[in-house]
C-alpha positions as CSV (number, residue, x, y, z in Angstrom):
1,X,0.0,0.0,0.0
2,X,1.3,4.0,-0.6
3,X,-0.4,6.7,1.3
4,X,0.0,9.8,-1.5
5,X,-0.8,13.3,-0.2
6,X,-2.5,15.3,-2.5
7,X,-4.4,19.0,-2.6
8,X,-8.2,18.4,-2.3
9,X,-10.6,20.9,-4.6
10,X,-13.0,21.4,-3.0
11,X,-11.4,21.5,0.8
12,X,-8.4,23.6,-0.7
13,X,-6.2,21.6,1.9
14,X,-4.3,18.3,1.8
15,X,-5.6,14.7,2.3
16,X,-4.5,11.7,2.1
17,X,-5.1,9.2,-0.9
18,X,-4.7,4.9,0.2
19,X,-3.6,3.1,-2.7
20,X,-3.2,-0.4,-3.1
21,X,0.0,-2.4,-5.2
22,X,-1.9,-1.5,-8.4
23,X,-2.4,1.9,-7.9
24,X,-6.0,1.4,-7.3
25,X,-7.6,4.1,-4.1
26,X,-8.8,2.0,-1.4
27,X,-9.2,4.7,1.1
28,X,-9.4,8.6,1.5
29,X,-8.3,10.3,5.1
30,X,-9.7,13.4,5.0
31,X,-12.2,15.2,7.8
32,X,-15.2,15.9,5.2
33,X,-15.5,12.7,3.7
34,X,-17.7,10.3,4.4
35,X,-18.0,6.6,4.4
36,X,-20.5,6.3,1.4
37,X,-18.6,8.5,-0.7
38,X,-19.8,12.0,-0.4
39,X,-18.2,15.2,0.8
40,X,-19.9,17.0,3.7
41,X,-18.8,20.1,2.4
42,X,-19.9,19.1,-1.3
43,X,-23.4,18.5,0.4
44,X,-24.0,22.0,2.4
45,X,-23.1,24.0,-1.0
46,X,-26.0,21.9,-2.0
47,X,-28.1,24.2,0.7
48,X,-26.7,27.1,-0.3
49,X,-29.1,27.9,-3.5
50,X,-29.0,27.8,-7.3
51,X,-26.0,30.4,-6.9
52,X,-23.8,28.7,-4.8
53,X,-24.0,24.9,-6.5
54,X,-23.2,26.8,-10.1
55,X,-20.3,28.0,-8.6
56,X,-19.1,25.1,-6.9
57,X,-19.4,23.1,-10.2
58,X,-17.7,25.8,-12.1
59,X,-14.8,26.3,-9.9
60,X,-14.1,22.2,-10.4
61,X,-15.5,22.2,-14.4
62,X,-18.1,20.2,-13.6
63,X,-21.2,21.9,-14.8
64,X,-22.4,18.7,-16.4
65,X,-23.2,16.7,-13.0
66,X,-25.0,17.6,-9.5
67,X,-22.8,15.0,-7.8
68,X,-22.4,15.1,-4.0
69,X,-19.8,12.5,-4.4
70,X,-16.0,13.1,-4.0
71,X,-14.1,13.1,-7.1
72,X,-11.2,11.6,-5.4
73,X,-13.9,8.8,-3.6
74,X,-12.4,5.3,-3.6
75,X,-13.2,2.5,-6.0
């Protein structure tokens, strides 16, 4: 297993990537995320109105998807 530390978008602070011998993410360490794979911060800019979600999907050039879920999420 490697443990890679890498910048989040959306947190704007580092976390901490698992990956197994192939290279595959089997776990993420980070304070926002949650077990099923979505990002509690991800999920209150969902609260936040039409504004706030367009610029939250702008800002990570995803305008096509309303996901919750964190791009970084494991496999």
């Amino acid at each position: 297993m490697a443990m890679n530390s890498i910048r989040c978008p959306v947190l704007g602070a580092r976390i901490t990537q698992v990956t197994d011998l192939e290279g595959i993410v089997t776990r993420i360490i980070c304070p926002e995320y949650e077990s099923d794979g979505t990002c509690r911060v991800k999920k209150s800019v969902r609260a936040g109105g039409p504004l706030a979600q367009l610029l939250e999907r702008v800002s990570e050039d995803t305008l096509d998807t309303r996901s919750t879920l964190c791009l970084l999420r494991t496999a």
